[in-house]
N, C-alpha and C positions, 0 to 999 in steps of 0.2 A: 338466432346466432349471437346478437346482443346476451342475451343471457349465457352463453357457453362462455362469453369473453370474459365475463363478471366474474366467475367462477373461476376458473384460470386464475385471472389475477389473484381472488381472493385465497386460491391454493399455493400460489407463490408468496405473496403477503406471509400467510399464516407457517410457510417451513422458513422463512428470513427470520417472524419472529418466534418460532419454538426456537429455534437451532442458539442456545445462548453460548455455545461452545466457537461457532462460527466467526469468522471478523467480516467486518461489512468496509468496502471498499470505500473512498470517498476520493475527490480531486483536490481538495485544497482545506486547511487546517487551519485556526485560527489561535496559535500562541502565544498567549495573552492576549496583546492588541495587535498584533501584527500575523498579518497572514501569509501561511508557509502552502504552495500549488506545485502541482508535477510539473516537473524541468526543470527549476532550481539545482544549484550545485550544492552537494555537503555543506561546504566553506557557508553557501548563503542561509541554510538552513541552521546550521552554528550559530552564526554570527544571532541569527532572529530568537530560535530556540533555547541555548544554551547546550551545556552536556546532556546526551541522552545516557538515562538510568543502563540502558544495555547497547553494547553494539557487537555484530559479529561481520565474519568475513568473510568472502569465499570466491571462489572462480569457476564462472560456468564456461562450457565449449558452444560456441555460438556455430553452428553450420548453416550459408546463406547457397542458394542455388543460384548461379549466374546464368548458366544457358545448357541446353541440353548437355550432360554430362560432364557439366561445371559447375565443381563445387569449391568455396571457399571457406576453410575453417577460423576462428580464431579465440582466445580466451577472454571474457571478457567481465573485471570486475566487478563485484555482486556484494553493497555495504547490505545491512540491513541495522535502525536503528529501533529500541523502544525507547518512549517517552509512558512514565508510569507518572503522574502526577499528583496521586494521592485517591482515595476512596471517593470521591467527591466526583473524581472527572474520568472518562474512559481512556483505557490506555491506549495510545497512539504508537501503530507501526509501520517506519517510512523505509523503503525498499531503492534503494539507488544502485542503478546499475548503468554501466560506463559512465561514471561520474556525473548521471541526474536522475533528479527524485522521481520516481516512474509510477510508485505505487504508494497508498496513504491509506490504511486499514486501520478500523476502529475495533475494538476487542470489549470487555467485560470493564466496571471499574476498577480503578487501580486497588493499591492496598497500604 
């Protein structure tokens, strides 16, 4: 059984690292000297990181179930920023939605 679990891993290991198309998730980023972790707001991720190279915008429809046959809708802001840093360093993308950092995705190096 031991060996089936090795294998496994090493099958998921090995499509993380073919896939260079892929961004690999992380929880917290380290901007220069100062590190940026999910739940942060915009405003604080500004303030530590500076301008990010790209930012877009958008509004997703959030539907929560309350109780049987209770639903409540609502819209809810969706920033998304890149940080390219140059060839040197992987480009960083942070996902804030209702005003905190929720997701930290590392991508290819910048350019």
């Amino acid at each position: 059984m031991r060996r089936v679990g090795c294998m496994v891993g090493g099958l998921v290991l090995a499509a993380l690292l073919g896939s260079g198309s892929a961004a690999l998730a992380v929880t917290s980023w380290q901007c220069g000297a100062r590190l940026v972790g999910t739940g942060q707001s915009p405003a604080d991720v500004y303030a530590l990181c500076g301008e990010p190279t790209e930012r877009s915008f958008e509004t997703e429809l959030v539907t929560l179930r309350l109780g049987r046959g209770i639903y409540v809708s609502r819209a809810v802001p969706v920033e998304r920023w890149t940080y390219d840093r140059g060839s040197r360093r992987l480009v960083r993308y942070l996902t804030f939605r209702d005003g905190r950092l929720v997701d930290i995705d590392e991508g290819r190096h910048g350019y």
